[in-house]
N, C-alpha and C positions, 0 to 999 in steps of 0.2 A: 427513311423507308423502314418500315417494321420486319423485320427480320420472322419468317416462318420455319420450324424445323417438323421434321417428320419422327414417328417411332422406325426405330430398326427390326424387321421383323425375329430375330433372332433375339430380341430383350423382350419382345412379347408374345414368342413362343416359352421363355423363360419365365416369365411372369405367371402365363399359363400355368406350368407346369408344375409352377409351386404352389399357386393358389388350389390346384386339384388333387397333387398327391399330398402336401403336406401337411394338411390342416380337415379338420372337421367343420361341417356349413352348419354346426349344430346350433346356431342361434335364437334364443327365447324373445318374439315378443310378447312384453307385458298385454295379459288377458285373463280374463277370467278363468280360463281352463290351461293353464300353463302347459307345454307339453315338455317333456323331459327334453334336456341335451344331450351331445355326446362331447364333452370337451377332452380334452390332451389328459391322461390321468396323470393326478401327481406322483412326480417324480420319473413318469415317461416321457415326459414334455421333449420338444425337439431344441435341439442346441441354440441361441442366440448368442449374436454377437454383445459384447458388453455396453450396454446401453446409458452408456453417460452422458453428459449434454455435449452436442455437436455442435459444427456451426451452422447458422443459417443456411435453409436450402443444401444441405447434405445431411439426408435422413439417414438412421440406424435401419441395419437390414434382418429383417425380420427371422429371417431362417433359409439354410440354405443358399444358392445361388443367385437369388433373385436380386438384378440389376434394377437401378432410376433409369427413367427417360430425360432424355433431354426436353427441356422448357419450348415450346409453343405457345402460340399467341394465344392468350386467353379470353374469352369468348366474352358478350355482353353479359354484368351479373342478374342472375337468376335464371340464364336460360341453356337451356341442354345445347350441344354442337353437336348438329346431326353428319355431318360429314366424319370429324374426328370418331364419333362411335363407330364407323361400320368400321374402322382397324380394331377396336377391340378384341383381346379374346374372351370366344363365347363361354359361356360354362360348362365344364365338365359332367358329363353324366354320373362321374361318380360322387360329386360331391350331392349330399344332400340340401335339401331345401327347405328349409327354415319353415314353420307352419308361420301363415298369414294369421293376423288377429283379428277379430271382428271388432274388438273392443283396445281400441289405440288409445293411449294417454291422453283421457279427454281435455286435458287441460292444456293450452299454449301459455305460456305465461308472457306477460312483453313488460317486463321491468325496466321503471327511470332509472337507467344507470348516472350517477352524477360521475363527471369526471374525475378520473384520479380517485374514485370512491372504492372500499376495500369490502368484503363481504366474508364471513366467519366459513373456514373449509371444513369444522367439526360439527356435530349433531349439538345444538344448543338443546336447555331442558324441554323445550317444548316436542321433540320428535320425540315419534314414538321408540318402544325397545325394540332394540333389530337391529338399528343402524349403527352401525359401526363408523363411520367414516364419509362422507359428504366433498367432494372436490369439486372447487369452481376451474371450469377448465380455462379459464381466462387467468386463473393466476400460477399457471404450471407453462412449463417452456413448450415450442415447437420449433418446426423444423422448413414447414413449407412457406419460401418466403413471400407468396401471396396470402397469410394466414393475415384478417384483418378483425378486430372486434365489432361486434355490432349487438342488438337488441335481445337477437337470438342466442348467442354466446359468443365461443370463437368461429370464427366464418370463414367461409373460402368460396368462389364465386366460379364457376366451373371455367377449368382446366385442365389440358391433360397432361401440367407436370403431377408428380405425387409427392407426399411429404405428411409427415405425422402434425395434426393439427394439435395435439395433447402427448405429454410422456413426462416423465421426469419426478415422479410421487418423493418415490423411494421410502416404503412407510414398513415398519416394523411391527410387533408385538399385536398381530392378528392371530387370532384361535389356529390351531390344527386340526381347521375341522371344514367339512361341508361348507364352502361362503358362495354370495353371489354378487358379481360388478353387474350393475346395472347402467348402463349407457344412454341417454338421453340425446338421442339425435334429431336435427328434421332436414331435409330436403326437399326442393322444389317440384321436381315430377318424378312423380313414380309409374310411369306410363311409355313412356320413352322406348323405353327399351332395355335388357333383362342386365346389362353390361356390370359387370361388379365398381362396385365406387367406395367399397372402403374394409379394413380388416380392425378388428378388435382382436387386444390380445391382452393378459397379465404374463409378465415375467417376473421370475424368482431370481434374489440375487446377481441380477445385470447377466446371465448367462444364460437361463433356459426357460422356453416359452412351457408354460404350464396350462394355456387355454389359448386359444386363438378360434377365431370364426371369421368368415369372408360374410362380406351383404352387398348383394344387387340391388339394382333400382327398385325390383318389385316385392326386394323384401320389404318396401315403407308400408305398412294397411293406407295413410294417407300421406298429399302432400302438403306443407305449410306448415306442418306441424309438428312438434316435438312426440316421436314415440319413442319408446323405451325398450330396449332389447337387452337382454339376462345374459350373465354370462359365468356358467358355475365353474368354480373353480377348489383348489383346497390344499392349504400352504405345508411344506414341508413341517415347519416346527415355526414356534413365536418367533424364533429371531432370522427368520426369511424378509429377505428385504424383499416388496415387492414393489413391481408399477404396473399400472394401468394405463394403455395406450391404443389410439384411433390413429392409421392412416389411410389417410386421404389417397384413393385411387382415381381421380379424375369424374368431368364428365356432367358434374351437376354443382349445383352451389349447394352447401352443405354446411352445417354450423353446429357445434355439440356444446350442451351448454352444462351438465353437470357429469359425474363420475358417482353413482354412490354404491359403498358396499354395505352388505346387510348380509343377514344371521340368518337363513331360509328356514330354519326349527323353530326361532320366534318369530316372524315376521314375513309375510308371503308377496312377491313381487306386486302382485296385485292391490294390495292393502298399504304399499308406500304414497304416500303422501303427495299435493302435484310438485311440481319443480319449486313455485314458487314459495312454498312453505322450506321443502328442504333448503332452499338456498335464497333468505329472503333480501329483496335491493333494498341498498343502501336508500338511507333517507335524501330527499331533494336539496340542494343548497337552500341556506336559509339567507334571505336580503342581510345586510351588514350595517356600518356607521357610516357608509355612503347616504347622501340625499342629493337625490337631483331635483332639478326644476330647469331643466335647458330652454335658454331663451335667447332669439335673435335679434337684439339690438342695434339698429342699424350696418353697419359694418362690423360689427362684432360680437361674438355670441361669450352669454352669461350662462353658469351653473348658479343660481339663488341671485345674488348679490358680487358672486365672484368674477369677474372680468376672465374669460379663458383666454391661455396660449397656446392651439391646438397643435401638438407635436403626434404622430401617430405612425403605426407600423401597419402591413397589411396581415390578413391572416384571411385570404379570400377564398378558401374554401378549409372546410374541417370536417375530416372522415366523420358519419354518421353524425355530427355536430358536436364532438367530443373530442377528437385528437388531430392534432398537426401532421398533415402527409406528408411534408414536403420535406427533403434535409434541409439544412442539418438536424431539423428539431422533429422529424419524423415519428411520428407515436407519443411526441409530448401532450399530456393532458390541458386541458383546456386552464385549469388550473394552475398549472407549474406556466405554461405558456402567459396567464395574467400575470403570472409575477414577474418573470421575465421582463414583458411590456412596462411595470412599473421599475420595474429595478434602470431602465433608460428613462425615465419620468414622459411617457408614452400616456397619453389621456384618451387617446380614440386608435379605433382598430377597424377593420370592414370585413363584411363578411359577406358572401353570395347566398339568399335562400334557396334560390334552384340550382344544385353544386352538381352539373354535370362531366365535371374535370374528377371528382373521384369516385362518382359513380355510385356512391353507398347510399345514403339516406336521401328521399324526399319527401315533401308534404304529402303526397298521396298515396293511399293506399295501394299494393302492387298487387291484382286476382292476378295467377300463374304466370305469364309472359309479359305481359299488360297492365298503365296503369288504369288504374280509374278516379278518372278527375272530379267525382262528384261524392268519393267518401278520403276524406284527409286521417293519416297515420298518427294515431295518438303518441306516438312512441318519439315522432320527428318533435311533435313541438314541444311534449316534455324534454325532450334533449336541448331543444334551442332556449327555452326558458332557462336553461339551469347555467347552458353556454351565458346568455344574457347577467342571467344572475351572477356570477360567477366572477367576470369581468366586472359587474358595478361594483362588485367586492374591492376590486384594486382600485377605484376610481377609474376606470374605464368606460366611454362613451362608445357604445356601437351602432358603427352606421352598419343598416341592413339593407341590401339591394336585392329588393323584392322580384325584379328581373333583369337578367344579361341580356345583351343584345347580340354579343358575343356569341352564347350557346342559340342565338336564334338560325347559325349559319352551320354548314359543314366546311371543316378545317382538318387540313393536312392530318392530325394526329387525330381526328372521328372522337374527339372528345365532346365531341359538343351537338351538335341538333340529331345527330343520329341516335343519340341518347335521351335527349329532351321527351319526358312526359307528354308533349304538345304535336308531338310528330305523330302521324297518324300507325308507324310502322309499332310505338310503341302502346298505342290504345288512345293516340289521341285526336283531334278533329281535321290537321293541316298535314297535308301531304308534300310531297318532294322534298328537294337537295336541301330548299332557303324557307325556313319556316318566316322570314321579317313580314314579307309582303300579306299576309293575312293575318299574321300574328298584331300587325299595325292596324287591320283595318275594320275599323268601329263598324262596318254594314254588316259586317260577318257577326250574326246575332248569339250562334252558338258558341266562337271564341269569345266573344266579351262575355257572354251570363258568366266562361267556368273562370275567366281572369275576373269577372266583381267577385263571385263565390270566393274565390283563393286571397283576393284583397283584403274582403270582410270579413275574414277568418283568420287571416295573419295580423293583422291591426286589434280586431277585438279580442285575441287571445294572448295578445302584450300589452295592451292597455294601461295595466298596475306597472309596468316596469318601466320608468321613467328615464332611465340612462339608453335609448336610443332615436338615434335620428333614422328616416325611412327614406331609403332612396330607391325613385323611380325606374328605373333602367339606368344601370353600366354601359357609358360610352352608346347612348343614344343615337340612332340615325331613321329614323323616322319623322313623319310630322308632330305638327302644333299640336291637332285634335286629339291624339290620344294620348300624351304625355300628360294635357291637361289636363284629361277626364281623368287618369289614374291618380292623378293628384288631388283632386278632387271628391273622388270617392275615399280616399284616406284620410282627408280635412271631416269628410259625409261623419265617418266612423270615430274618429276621436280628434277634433279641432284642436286639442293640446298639443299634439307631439309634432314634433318638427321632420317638412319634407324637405331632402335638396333631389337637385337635379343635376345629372351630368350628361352632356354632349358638345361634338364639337365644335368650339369657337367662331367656325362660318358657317354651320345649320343656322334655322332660324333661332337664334338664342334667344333675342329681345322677346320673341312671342314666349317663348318658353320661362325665361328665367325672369321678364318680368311678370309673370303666373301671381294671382293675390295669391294662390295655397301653394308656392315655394319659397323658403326661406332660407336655403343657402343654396350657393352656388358651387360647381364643382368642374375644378378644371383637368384634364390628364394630361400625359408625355405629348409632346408634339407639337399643342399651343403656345403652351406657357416655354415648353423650358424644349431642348433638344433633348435626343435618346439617351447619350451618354449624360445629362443632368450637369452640363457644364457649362451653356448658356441660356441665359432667362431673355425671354423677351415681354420686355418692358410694356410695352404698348399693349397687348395680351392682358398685360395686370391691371394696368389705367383700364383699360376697357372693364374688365371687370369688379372693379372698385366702381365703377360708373352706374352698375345697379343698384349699388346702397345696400347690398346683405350682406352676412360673412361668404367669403369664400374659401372654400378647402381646395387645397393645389394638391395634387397625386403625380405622384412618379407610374403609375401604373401606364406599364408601355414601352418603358426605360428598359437600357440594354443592362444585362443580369451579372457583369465583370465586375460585381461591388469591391474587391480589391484594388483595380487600377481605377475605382470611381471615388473614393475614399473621401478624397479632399476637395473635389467638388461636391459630393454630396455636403458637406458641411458647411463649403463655401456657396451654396445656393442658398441652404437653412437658413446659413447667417443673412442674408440678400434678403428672406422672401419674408422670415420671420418677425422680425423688426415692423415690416412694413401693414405688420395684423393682420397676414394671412396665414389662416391654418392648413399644416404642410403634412400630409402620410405617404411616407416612403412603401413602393411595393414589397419591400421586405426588411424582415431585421439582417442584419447585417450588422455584429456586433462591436468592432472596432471602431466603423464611422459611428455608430451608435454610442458609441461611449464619446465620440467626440461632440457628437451634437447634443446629449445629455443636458449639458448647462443654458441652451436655450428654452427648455422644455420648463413647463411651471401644472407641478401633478395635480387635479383637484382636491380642493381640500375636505378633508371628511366632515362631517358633521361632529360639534363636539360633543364627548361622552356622557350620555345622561348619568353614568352612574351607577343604570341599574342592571343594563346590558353591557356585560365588559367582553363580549365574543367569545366565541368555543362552548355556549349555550349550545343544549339539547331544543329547547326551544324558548324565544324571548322577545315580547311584544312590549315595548315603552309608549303608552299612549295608543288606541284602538284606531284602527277605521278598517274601512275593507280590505284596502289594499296592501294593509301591513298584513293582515290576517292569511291573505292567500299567500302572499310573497314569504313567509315562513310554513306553508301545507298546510293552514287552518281550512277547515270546512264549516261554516256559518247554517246551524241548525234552525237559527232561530232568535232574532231578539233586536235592541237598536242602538245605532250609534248616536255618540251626541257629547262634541266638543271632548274628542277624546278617549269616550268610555264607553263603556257595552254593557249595557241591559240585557240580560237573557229575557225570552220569552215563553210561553206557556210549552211543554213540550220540545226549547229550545238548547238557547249554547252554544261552545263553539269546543267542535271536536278536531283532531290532530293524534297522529301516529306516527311514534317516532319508535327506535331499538332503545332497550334499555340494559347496560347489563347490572342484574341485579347483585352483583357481585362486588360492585363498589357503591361507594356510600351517595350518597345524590342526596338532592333537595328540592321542593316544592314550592315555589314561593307570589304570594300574589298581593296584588294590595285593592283595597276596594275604600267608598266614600258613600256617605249614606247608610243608615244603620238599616237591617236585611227586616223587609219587610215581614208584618203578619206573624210578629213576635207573640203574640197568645193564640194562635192558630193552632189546629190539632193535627194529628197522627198526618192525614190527608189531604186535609183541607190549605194547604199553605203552609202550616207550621214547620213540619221538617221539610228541609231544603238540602239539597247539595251544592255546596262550595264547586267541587271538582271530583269527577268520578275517575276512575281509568282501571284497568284492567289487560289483560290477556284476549285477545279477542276472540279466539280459536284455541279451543283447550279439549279435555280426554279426560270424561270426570271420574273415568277407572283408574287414569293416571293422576294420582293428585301434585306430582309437581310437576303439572304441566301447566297449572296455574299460578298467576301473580294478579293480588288486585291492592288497592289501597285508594281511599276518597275522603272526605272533611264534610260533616253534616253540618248543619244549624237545627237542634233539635226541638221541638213543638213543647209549647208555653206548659204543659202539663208535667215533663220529664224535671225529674230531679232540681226541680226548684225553678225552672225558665231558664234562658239564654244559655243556654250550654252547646258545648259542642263537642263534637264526638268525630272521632278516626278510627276507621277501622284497616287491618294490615293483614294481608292473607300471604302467606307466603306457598303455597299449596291448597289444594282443592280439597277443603272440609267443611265442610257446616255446622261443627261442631268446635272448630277449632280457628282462631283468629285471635290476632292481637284486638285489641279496644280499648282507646284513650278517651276517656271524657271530663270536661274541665268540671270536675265536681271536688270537694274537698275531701273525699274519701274515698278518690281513686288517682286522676292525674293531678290534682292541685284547682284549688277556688279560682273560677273564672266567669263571669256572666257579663253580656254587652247590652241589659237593659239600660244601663244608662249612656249606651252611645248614642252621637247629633251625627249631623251632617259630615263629622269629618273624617278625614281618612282613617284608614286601619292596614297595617301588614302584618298576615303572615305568614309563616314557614315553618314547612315539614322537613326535619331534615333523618333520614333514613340508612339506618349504618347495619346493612342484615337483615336479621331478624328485629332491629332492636330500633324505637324509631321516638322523638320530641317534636309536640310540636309548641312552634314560638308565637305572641301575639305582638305586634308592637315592641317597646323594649322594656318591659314592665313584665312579660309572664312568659316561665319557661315550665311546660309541663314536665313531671318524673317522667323516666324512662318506661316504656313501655314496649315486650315481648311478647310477637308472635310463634304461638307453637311451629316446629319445623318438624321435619331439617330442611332450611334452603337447600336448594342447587341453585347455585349461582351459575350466570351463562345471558347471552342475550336472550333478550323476549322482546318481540314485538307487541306493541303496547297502544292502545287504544285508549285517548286522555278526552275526558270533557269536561269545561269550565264552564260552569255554572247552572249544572243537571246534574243526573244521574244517567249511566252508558243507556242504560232504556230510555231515554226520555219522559218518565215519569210523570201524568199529568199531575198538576201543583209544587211539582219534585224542585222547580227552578227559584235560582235564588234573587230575590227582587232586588236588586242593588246593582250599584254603580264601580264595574272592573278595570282600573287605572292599568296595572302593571301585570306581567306575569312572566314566569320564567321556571325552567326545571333544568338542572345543573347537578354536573358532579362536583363533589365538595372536594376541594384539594387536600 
């Protein structure tokens, strides 16, 4: 039974009473016409407690009196609890009221977070002057222990416990002068009702607030979106330690995704940058020396040529598709979590696509309350791609169970269909307690259109990633008819990838499992084996060896006492495994884990071409498409063909990745076929671009806010033919650049009129300002200087092989691209 508690009116007449007398409502949203605040003057500021890190769920208190509430049930995410509002207290008359913006932060940003991926908290060269200082609020501590990450930033999904979602800077050597925090929040409805939901404050020194402001619901101008609210401030002297901190007051989902401070004499709220500039995501995982090719041969399933022995763990649901909710591994990244699975020689994991047990991410996009099942969340299946990618990394196979049958019901703990996308209560077409009965049924035309929609969008949008199998429904109880169609439509969409099926052993199996489009079988707790995982029933297996596919046996079901199950787990493994059944445990559990370890046989990687050795910026051995998207390539233009990539007219293949310019890197590609239309002119064909890349977004009043650098083939007329030429900007001048070209009276004699058909490498490698480039192993150009001064710093970087960044008509290079890679140099 879920435990409800009430506010005490006397902590929320206290609450009251501080949020009205203590504090100024002077808050700035970002607008074109800023209007003045009124914050705490420095050095009047009101006394705070010392604000060092706490424990979880016991927040610092902000000033004064002012008590926590006790923890209440917290509401479905994204939507307001109208009951808990009416105890609110309302707003004082004296507090002022924040002017509304007409012009709200037009920009939401929804950045691929890759898991476990890190993002720079200081202004790299590219911001503008002003800023001072940039915090991602995802990598500073909090306090509220329903604070969860998501697309938005740090998040929190309305409650009416409170707790500081951000605090803990503690940053130094800021001017003693006029500054401004700017807060970047969004919330779901600003409509609701006027209730306060959150305070901003800066503290000096761990002891006294120097600015603070309260904001209500209807301070947001919108909802869904990131707006930005000012918060002036002005430090005793440089050596004022300060922080900047948001707590969460209840009531709405709420998510703040950066902190930044700025200079208000150089640089005006209005004229910062959108989020996604100040605080750019991390790049996507890049595929590895994994190769798969999974295949069902008879009884047993192959990776290529490799015979598998499928040992695996579960991991059936993952917050926003990034982290582990569950203890012990609670908040571990998707990444620390693959290693983990390999560190037990663990080869397959499972994972639920419609995850209504933690409630964060789905395929669908959510309008206000409501989903809508007819436009899908760019942001979910960039996450689950990189979830995918991530794991093939470890040699990890993931089965994806593209529906539960499970969340089709309601269950004691309301985890599940009351939450389901498909339930009418939340935007979707099936009504009542039991979504299964119409959820199953093929007449019902407008369930099946949005279940194909959702099939052929999930299948075609993993297609290039070859390390998953696709399972129908979790624990099936339904008919033949639609199990089969589902499977069906996923064979419809890509015939390559492998379906299993699971349901239980007296459904009708035979109709199901012997399906021509499933090809393994999948058995859970109950058939096969009892709850406690301590006896197997045999005849369950024979039955299932009798279909002739591989079959996966699951613990899913099994009672969760993995200590007193320890030695049956192992003593089943040993039982099931031998017999070439692939076996995943509902959970790791790391002592029997380490015992069963030695039955487990990891996939093996593919061996190292040599030329990708990993921890590439970015590295393609051999072309085709799916290497190209599976590292963030974007295909402008040109043809594949046994391997290699022809740019074409106005083509290429472009890719952005962070660079910091501040270490030395290299450029490296190899090509075959000598670069066509060698006596060609200026335009016509003759100059060509190897590889352009640049800065993609720059401030040409700023000139280091730019970085470019690219490799020509220049036209039969220049300096004698076949030359080549690099140019190295390390700042935004027209008059100023490095320029390398293989002439004998500048970089050193180099001309490729007399190259055939055969290969050529090579490489730029770039230390600063100062940069060689190599051909082959025969020519290494003098060194060559770019006027500066660098600022070194990340830059987001915008790379095209085998053009120029405008696409250039004639600009592309006619030849044949084996290899490429750009790497920091140790």
């Amino acid at each position: 039974m879920e435990r409800k508690t009430s506010k005490p009116q006397k902590e929320q007449k206290a609450v009251k009473a501080v949020q009205a007398s203590k504090t100024g409502r002077g808050v700035e949203v970002a607008s074109s016409t800023p209007r003045p605040l009124r914050p705490v003057a420095s050095g009047q500021g009101s006394e705070a407690k010392p604000s060092r890190p706490v424990k979880p769920g016991i927040a610092p208190k902000l000033s004064g009196p002012m008590k926590l509430v006790s923890t209440a049930r917290p509401s479905s995410p994204g939507r307001s609890t109208p009951a808990a509002t009416s105890s609110r207290p309302t707003k004082s008359a004296s507090a002022a009221k924040p002017s509304k913006s007409s012009k709200p932060n037009p920009k939401r940003p929804s950045p691929r977070r890759k898991s476990g991926g890190k993002r720079s908290t200081t202004p790299s060269a590219t911001l503008p002057a002003g800023v001072l200082k940039v915090y991602d609020a995802l990598k500073y501590p909090f306090t509220h222990p329903g604070a969860f990450s998501d697309a938005n930033g740090r998040a929190i999904r309305a409650t009416t416990q409170t707790g500081f979602l951000v605090f803990g800077q503690y940053e130094k050597n800021f001017p003693a002068q006029d500054l401004v925090a700017v807060f970047s929040i969004l919330v779901d409805n600003n409509t609701f009702d006027d209730a306060y939901v959150c305070t901003l404050d800066v503290v000096q020194d761990k002891s006294r607030v120097i600015a603070k402001s309260l904001l209500t619901r209807k301070d947001f101008p919108e909802a869904g979106k990131h707006v930005r609210f000012s918060l002036p401030f002005k430090p005793a002297s440089t050596d004022s330690e300060l922080e900047f901190r948001l707590l969460y007051m209840g009531y709405t989902y709420m998510a703040i995704k950066l902190i930044c401070i700025l200079d208000p004499a150089v640089l005006k709220v209005e004229d910062l940058p959108p989020d996604d500039v100040l605080l750019p995501p991390p790049p996507p995982p890049q595929v590895g020396h994994y190769l798969y090719d999974l295949k069902a041969v008879g009884t047993s399933l192959y990776n290529g040529s490799q015979k598998l022995t499928v040992l695996g763990y579960g991991s059936y649901m993952m917050k926003n598709m990034q982290t582990y909710p569950w203890p012990p591994y609670e908040g571990m990244t998707a990444e620390d979590h693959a290693k983990l699975l390999a560190k037990y020689n663990a080869n397959l994991t499972r994972t639920f696509c419609i995850d209504t047990w933690t409630d964060s991410l789905y395929p669908w996009k959510r309008v206000g309350n409501k989903f809508d099942l007819n436009q899908f969340d760019p942001t979910y299946m960039a996450n689950l791609r990189d979830l995918v990618i991530i794991r093939g990394n470890f040699g990890i196979i993931v089965q994806l169970d593209l529906f539960d049958n499970v969340a089709l019901r309601t269950t004691a703990s309301g985890m599940t269909w009351p939450r389901h996308p498909f339930n009418a209560a939340n935007g979707g077409p099936i009504s009542g307690s039991d979504g299964r009965s119409e959820f199953y049924n093929l007449n019902n035309s407008t369930v099946k259109a949005l279940q194909e929609k959702y099939l052929r969008y999930m299948v075609s949008h993993l297609k290039d990633l070859k390390n998953i199998i696709f399972e129908v429904c979790n624990e099936y109880t339904g008919g033949t008819a639609w199990h089969n169609w589902v499977a069906d439509v996923i064979k419809s969409e890509n015939p390559n990838v492998l379906v299993s099926a699971s349901c239980d052993i007296n459904i009708p199996s035979d109709q199901i499992f012997k399906h021509r489009n499933i090809d393994i079988t999948t058995s859970h707790t109950g058939d096969w084996v009892t709850r406690d995982v301590k006896t197997v029933n045999q005849s369950v297996l024979n039955k299932l060896k009798s279909y002739g596919k591989p079959t996966l046996l699951s613990t899913d079901g099994s009672d969760e006492n993995y200590a007193a199950m320890k030695n049956d787990m192992y003593h089943t493994a040993n039982l099931v495994i031998p017999q070439g059944f692939g076996l995943e445990f509902k959970d790791l559990y790391e002592p029997a884990a380490d015992m069963i370890k030695p039955l487990g046989v990891p996939i093996q990687p593919a061996p190292s071409s040599g030329f990708c050795q990993g921890g590439e910026l970015v590295c393609i051995d051999g072309f085709d498409p799916q290497k190209v998207q599976g590292v963030g390539g974007k295909v402008l233009g040109g043809q594949f063909t046994n391997g290699t990539f022809t740019p074409g007219d106005r083509g290429g293949i472009e890719f952005t990745f962070p660079l910091d310019t501040g270490k030395a890197y290299a450029v490296e590609f190899e090509i075959q076929n000598n670069i066509a239309n060698l006596n060609g002119g200026k335009v016509d064909g003759g100059r060509v671009s190897l590889f352009d890349m640049s800065t993609p977004s720059y401030d040409s009043s700023k000139p280091d806010t730019y970085y470019g650098l690219g490799l020509q083939r220049m036209e039969g007329a220049y300096k004698g033919g076949g030359t080549f030429r690099s140019i190295l900007a390390v700042r935004y001048d027209t008059e100023k650049y490095g320029i390398l070209i293989t002439s004998g009276d500048l970089a050193g004699a180099y001309d490729h009129k007399s190259w055939g058909p055969e290969p050529h490498r090579f490489r730029i490698e770039v230390r600063g300002d100062k940069y060689k480039l190599f051909i082959d192993a025969n020519y290494t150009s003098r060194e060559t200087i770019a006027p500066g001064p660098l600022i070194p710093g990340s830059k987001t970087i915008k790379f095209v092989l085998g053009n120029d960044i405008d696409q250039t008509p004639n600009r592309h290079a006619i030849t044949q691209f084996t290899k490429f890679k750009v790497y920091y140099i140790k």
